[in-house]
N, C-alpha and C positions, 0 to 999 in steps of 0.2 A: 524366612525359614522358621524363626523362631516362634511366630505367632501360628504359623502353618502347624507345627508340632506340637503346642498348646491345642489349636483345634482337633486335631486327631488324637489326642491325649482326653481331651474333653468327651469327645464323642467314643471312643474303646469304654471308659471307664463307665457313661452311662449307660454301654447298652449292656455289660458286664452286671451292672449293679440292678438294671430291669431285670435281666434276665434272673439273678438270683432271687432277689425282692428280697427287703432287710428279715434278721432272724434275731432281735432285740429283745430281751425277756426284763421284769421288772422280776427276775428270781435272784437273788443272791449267794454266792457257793463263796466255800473257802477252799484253797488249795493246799493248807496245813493239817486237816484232817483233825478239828476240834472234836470233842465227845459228842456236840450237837452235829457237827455234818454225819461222824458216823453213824448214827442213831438215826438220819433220815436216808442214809445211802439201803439200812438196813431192812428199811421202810418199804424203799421203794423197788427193792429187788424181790423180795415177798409177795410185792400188792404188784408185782409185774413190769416193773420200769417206771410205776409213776407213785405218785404222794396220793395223799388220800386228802380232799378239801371239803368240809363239808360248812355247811351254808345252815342257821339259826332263822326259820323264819321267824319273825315276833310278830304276835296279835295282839291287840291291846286295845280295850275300847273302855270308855268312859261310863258307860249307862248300864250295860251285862255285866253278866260274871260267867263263867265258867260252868256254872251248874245250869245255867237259863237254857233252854233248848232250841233258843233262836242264837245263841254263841254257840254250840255243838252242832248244829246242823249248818253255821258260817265255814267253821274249821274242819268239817266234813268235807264238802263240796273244794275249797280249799287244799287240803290234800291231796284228793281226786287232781283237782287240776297242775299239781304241782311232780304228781307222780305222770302226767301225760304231757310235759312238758318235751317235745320231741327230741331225745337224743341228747339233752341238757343235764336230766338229772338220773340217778340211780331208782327206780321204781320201788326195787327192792328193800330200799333204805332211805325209806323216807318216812314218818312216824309222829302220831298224836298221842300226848295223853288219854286221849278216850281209848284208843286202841292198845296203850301199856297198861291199862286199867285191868282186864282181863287177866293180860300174863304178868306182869312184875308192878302192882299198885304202888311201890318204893320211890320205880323209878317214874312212873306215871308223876307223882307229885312233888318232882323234883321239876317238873317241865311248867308247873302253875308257880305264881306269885304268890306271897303272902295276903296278898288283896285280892288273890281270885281272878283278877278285873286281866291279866296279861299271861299269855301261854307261849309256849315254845314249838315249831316244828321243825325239827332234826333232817336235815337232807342232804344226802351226799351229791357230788356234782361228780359228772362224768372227765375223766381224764387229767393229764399234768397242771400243773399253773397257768400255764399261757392258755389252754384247752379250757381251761376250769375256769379261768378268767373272762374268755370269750362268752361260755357256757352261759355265768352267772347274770349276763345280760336278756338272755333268755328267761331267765329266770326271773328276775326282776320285769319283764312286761307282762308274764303271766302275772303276779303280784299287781301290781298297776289294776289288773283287769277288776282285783276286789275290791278294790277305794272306795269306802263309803263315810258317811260321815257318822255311822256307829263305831265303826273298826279304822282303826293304823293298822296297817301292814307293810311291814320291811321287814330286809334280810339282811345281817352281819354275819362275815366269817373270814378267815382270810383270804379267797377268791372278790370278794366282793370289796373289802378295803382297799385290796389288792387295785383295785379295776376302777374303784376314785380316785386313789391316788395317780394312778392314770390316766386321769382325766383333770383331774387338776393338772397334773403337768405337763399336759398340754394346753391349756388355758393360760399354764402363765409362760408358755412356750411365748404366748404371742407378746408378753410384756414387755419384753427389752426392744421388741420394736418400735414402741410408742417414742423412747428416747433418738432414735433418729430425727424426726427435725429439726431440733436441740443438736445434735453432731451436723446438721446439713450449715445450717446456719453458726455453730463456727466454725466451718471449713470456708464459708464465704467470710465471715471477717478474716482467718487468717489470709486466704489467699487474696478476697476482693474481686475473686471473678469466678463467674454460677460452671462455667466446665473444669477449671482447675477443682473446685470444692466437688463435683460429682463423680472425679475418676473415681477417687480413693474409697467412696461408697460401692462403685461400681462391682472396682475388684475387691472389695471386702464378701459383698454377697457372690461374689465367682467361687473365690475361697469356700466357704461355708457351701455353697452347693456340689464341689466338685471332694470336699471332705465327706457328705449326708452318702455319696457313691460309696468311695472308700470306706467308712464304715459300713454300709449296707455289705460289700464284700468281704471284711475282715470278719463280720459276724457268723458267716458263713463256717467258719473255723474258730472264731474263738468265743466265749461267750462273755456278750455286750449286754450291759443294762441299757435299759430303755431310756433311763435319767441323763445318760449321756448325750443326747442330741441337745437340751439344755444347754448342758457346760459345754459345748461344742461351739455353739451360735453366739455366747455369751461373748468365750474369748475370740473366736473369730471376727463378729463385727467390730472387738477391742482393735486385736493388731491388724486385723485387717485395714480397718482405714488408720492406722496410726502409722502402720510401714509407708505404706504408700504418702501417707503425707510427707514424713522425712525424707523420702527418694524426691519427690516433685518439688518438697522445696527448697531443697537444694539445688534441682536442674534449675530455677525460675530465680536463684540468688548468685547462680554461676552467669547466668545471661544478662542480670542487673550489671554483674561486672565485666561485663563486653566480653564474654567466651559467644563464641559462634555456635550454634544448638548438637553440633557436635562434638566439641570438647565440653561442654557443658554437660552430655550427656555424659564423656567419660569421666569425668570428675566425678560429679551426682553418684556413678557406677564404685567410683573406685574410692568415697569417701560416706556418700552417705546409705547405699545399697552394702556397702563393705560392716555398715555400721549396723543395719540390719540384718545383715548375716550375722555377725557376732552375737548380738544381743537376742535374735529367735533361738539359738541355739543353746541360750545360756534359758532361754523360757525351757527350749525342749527338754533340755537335763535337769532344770529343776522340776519339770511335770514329771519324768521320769524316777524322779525318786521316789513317788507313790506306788512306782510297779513295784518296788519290793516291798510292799502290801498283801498279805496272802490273800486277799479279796478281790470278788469280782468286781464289784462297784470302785474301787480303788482304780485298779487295771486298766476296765472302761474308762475312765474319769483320762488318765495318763495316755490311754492310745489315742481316745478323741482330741483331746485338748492338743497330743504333739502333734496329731497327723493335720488339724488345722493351722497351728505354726507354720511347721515344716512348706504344707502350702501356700500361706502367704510369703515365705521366704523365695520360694523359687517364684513364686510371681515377681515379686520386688527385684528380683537380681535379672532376671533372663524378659519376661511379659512386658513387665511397665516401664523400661527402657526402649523395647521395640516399638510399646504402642506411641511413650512420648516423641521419639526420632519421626516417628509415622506425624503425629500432632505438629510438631513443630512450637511455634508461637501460637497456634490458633488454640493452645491449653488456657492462654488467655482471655480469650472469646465472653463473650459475655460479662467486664467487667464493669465493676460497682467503683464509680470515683469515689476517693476517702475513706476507703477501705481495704481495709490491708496495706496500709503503707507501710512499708518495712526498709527505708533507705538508710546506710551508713549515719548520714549526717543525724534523721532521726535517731537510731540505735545512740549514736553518741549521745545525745539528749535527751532521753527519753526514761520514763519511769524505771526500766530496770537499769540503767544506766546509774542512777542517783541512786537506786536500789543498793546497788552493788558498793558503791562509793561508801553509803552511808554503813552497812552492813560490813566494810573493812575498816572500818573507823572505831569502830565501836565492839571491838570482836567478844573481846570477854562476859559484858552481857548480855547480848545479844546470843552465841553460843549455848550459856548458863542456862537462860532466860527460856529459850527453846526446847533446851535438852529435859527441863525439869517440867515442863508443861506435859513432854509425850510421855515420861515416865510416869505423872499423875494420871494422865488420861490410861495408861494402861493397869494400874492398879486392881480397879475390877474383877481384869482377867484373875488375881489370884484368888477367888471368891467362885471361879470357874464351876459348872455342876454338867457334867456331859452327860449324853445321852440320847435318845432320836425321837424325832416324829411319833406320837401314835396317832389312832384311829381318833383323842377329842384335837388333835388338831385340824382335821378337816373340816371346810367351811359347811357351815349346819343345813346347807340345801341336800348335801350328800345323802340318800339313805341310810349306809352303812355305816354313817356317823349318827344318824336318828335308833338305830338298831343298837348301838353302840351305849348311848345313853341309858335308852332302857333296859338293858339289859346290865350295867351297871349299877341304876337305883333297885332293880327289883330282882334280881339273881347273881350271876359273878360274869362280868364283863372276860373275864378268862374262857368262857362260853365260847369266842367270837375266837381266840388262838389259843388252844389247849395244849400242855406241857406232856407231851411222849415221855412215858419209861419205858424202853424199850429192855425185853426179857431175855437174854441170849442163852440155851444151854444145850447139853447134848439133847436133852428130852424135857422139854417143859411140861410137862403130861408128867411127870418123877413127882411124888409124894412129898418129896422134900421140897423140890421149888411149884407144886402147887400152897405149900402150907406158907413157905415163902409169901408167894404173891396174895395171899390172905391176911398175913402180917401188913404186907405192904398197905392195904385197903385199910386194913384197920389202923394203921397208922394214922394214914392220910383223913379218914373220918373222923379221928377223935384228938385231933392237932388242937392245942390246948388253946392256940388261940384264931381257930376257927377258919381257916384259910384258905380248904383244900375243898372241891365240888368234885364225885368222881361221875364223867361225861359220858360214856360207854361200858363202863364193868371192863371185863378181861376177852380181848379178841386175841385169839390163840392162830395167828399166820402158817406158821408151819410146826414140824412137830420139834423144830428148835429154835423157835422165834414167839414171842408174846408183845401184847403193848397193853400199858395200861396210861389210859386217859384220864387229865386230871386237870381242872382249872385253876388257876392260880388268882388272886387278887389283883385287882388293876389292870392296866395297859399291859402289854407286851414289853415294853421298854422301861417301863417305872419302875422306881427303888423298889416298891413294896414288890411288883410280882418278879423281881431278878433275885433278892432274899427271901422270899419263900417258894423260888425254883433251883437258888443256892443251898438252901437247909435240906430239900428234899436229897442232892447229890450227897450234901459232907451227913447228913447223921441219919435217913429216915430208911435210905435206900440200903447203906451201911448194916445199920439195924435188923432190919429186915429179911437181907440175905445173908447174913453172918453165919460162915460154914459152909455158904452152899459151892457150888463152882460155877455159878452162872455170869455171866457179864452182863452188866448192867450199864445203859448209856440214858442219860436222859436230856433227851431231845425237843423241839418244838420250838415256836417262834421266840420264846422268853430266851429260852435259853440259847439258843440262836444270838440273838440280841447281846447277851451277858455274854457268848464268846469273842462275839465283835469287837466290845468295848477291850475285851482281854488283849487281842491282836492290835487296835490301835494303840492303847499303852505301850505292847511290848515292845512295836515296829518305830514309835513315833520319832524316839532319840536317835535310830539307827539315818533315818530319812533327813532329821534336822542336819546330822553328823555330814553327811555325803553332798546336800546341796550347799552347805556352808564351806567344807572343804574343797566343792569343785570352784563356787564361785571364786574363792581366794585365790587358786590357783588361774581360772583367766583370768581375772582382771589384773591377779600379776603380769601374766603375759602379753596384752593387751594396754596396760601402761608405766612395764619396766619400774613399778617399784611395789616396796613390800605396804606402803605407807598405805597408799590409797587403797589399796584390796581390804586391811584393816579399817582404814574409817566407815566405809561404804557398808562394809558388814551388821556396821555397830548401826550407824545410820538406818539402813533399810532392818535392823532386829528392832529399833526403836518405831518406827515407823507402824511396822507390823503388829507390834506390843499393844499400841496406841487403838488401833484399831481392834484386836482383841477386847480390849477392854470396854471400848463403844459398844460393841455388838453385847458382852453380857449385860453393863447397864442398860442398854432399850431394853433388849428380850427378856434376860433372865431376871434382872430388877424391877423394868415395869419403866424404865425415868422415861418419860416422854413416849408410850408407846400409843396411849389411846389419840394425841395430837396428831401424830405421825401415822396411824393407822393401821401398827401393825402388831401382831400379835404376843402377847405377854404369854413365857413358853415356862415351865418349872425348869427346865435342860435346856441346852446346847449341844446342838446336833455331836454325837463324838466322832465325826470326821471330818470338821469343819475346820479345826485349828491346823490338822494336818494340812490338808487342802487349801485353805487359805495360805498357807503358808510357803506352799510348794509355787500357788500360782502369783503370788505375790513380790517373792521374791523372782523369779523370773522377770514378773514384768515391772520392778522397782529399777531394776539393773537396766532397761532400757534409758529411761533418761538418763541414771549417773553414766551411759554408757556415753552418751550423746554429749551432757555436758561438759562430761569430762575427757573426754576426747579433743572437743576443740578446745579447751583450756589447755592441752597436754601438744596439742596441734601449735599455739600461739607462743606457748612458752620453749618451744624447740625452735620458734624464729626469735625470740627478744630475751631471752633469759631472764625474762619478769615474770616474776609469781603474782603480783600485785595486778601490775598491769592485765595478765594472762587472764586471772580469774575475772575480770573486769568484764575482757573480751566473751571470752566465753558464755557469760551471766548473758549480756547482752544481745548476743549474736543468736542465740540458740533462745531464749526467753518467748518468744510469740509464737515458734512452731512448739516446744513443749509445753505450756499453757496448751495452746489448741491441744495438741494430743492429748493431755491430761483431762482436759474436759472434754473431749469424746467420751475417752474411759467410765469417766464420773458417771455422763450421761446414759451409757449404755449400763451399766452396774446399777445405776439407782433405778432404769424400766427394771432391770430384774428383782428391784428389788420392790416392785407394785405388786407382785402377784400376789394370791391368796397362802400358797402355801409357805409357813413360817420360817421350813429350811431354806427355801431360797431367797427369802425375804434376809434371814441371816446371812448369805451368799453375796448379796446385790448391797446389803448395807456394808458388811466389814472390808468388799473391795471399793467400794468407792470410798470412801474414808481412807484406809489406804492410802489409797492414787492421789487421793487429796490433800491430805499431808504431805505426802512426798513430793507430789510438784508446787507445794507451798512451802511450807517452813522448812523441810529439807533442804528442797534445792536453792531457795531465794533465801536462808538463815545460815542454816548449820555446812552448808558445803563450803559458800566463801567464809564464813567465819571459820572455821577450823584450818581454810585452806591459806589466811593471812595469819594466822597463830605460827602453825609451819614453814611457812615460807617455803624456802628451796626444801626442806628437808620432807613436803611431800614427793617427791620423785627421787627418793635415796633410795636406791638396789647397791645391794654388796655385789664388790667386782666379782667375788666368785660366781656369782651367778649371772655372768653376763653369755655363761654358751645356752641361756635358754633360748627357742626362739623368740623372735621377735613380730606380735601381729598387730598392732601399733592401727589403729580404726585410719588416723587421718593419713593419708599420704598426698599431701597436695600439692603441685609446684610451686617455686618459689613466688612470690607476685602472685599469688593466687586472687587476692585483696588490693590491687593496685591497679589492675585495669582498668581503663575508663569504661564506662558506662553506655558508652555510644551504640555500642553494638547491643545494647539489651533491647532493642526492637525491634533489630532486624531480622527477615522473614529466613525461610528457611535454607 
């Protein structure tokens, strides 16, 4: 029944999610209503529902100039073809300086270089972002059509960055798949046999395809970045094959100890599926904290990421119990002698065994010695400089990264995302705010130190709506063009209309940017505040004391620091990045520290969930703290290792791709996860945990009416059965 209703659950949601086909946009909204969303909302109900995208072509040739009449009659023909681009571009509004020569010579030579040698062609693209995205492909193989080896021709705008960066990432969609053979191969050492190590891959990509649905239909209603199938695939091949490993080997550790494959199954169900229930839900409320993020990418990020949890959970508890009962013994099919051996007698003798020994023998520097390393390593982070992606991080094949350059050394790269001042008044046609918007102009032209390009003059939308276009220095996201799209709000704009009664919003992709930064600042404390308090609170309830909720916090904040601080030394230092091969950034993505943080601590809580559970399981049979952490270290040490380096493996594929943000994504979690199932849990858990002794598991009686959700529930002799029965059939 249960696999029957996974199949018809599987088959409703695909043909649900055909039929709607995804509605995923690479556009980003706020839902707090910053001066830049109003500024585009104002925009786009003017120009009819949609943005205005307009596309920069560059010409540029080595051997002409502009005056030669074999570069004029290129840029002629050119044009032509550019305004019969079918259905792609605006005809209307598409534009050379030979042809502003006539009517406005100003602005004509505002479209030429200082060297003559590179010209500009102005064109608008037909329709919204995702339209205008699509569009600029068009556009781009008319372009292609003029490649010669007198002229460069590309096009920069934000449709066109817009449309590589979508395409890088998809490129490095396929990254983290590379790290699966790396996950195949230690599923086979931990288990030792080639079908135990394939389920857990299996149902990880079940997951992740039966999520790709679900998102396809939630997009349907709410608006999803595109970026999210990314962090979708990432954390899904993580928990995916990490749940599923802690269900099966448990059922294959319950049947070593002579459980028959059906108590084994209930056990497995009722301690180590019980353990993955806990622990995805401690993922999903920590992704969850991102939703109170006024942003869409936020959102997206938070509904992908829990809606692939939440589905590997209900695999793990209901799925991979029916298909094991259905498998029997034959999970072990295909095994590797000398592999994966994992028997008591081993465990008692074995590396983490002396691990363990040695590491409570030694607590205080050992402890010290740990604690003071991940503090060092997180250091960095205070040196932190946030900020995102621009257009020179894309990799130099891009054109819109080639358009980008040149148009940086030989005009104002602001060219490529122009800053809106958007005009609000009863009548923008009024005397007073035309002299206004004249002030404004001459403001912006004789800015003392040179900053401002105006890109269009004054487009007058309705008779109570204006915009004036203006480039701003640098990237979109750089210091330099976020303060000189910040001076134009606090003093030019100020200036300018002082008196009038106009409202004045200024908007565009800078400033966009600069309110983003503003919303993660303001939301970030709020989001740390909520997952710190909720984890305290389960893992209070979860293992009945106030101790371990407190050390675990301290532990995975250290952890997390740690890697913080990894990721600005590569990127934003440079230490080690041309070895490693990845890109040295001025910034740090500014949602990353959120982000990391949310998905990090979620899935740090899974091991202490695990190993502290069966320490908390051992020590309710022998009232040894000593002993307990022993067992625990040991008993759990080969299936967390394996999961751990899954993790690793599938975070460092992502972190091969081209682009820098995820390359920052793919390094700070696997570092992470690496820490934590290293010096964490092999250093500082049992050393902290023989410094306390009994007094980890102190709860004040008062609070003994909370409940109680306690992971391990085992019978007694759980650990004492013979072994005889772990081979027998089903």
């Amino acid at each position: 029944m249960v696999i029957a209703a996974w199949i018809v659950g599987l088959v409703a949601i695909s043909g649900i999610s055909s039929a709607t086909g995804s509605n995923l946009t690479t556009d980003i909204s706020f839902t707090n209503k910053p001066e830049s969303q109003v500024a585009r909302e104002l925009l786009e109900e003017a120009r009819g529902g949609t943005e205005q995208f307009w596309e920069q072509v560059v010409v540029q040739s080595d051997t002409l100039t502009v005056d030669d009449p074999a570069y004029q009659e290129f840029v002629t023909n050119l044009t032509a073809a550019i305004r019969g681009t079918d259905g792609a571009v605006d005809p209307q509004h598409v534009v050379n300086t030979y042809e502003l020569q006539q009517v406005d010579p100003q602005q004509a030579a505002g479209l030429v270089s200082a060297d003559r040698r590179t010209t500009i062609i102005p064109a608008l693209l037909v329709g919204g972002l995702d339209e205008a995205t699509d569009n600029v492909t068009l556009l781009e193989d008319t372009l292609h059509q003029f490649e010669s080896d007198d002229f460069l021709v590309v096009t920069g705008g934000f449709a066109s960055v817009n449309e590589a960066f979508t395409k890088a990432s998809e490129s490095d969609l396929g990254a983290e798949f590379k790290a699966l053979p790396v996950a195949l191969v230690v599923l086979v050492v931990v288990f030792g046999a080639v079908v135990a190590a394939l389920l857990p891959m299996v149902f990880a990509f079940l997951a992740i395809g039966i999520t790709f649905g679900l998102i396809a239909i939630v997009s349907q209603v709410f608006q999803m970045s595109f970026f999210v199938t990314n962090v979708m695939t990432m954390i899904g091949l993580a928990v995916g094959i990490d749940y599923a490993l802690f269900v099966i080997a448990r059922y294959r550790e319950e049947r070593r100890h002579g459980r028959d494959k059906y108590e084994a199954i209930g056990i497995a169900g009722d301690t180590g599926a019980r353990a993955v229930l806990f622990s995805g839900f401690t993922v999903v409320i920590a992704l969850f904290g991102m939703f109170v993020v006024p942003t869409s990418i936020f959102q997206s990020f938070a509904i992908g990421a829990s809606l692939v949890v939440l589905v590997t959970i209900a695999q793990s508890v209901t799925l991979l119990p029916a298909v094991v009962s259905i498998m029997g013994d034959r999970i072990n099919a295909l095994s590797i002698p000398k592999i994966g051996g994992n028997s008591d007698h081993d465990e008692e003798r074995g590396f983490w065994a002396g691990a363990a020994r040695f590491v409570m023998a030694n607590p205080w520097p050992m402890m010290l010695g740990t604690a003071t390393l991940l503090i060092v390593m997180a250091i960095p982070y205070f040196s932190i400089n946030l900020g995102a992606s621009g257009t020179a991080s894309l990799p130099e094949q891009y054109d819109a990264r080639k358009a980008f350059d040149i148009l940086d050394d030989e005009f104002s790269a602001g060219r490529i995302q122009p800053t809106d001042i958007v005009i609000q008044a009863d009548n923008v046609n009024d005397p007073s705010i035309q002299a206004a918007i004249a002030d404004l102009q001459d403001r912006l032209a004789n800015d003392p130190e040179a900053r401002y390009e105006l890109v269009n003059g004054v487009e007058v939308l309705r008779d109570d709506l204006a915009v004036v276009s203006v480039a701003v220095p640098g990237e979109a996201a750089s210091d330099e063009a976020i303060a000189a799209m910040k001076f134009i709000r606090s003093d030019i704009v100020p200036a300018a209309f002082n008196g009038t009664d106009a409202n004045i919003y200024v908007g565009g992709p800078t400033a966009g940017n600069s309110d983003f930064f503003d919303v993660v600042d303001k939301y970030t404390p709020w989001v740390f505040a909520f997952v710190l308090g909720f984890s305290f609170v389960l893992l209070t309830l979860i293992f009945r004391s106030l101790v371990v909720p407190v050390k675990s916090i301290i532990m995975n904040l250290l952890s997390v620091g740690a890697s913080y601080g990894v990721v600005v030394a590569i990127f934003q230092w440079g230490w080690l990045a041309d070895p490693l091969g990845f890109t040295k950034v001025p910034s740090i993505e500014a949602w990353l520290p959120l982000f990391m943080f949310t998905i990090l601590f979620g899935l740090s809580m899974d091991y202490h969930i695990f190993l502290l559970s069966r320490i908390r399981e051992r020590f309710d049979e022998t009232h040894n703290n000593t002993e307990s952490v022993a067992f625990g270290l040991r008993r759990t040490a080969n299936i967390i290792t394996g999961a751990a380096a899954i993790m690793v493996a599938v975070f460092s594929g992502f972190a091969l791709g081209d682009m820098p943000m995820f390359q920052q994504i793919g390094v700070g979690l696997a570092v992470s996860v690496f820490l934590d199932a290293t010096i964490v849990r092999t250093i500082l858990v049992p050393a902290t945990m023989r410094l306390l002794g009994d007094r980890n598991w102190w709860m004040p009686t008062w609070l003994n009416w909370l409940p109680d959700l306690r992971v391990e529930r085992e019978p007694a002799g759980a650990h004492e059965a013979s072994p005889a029965g772990a081979a027998g059939g089903d």
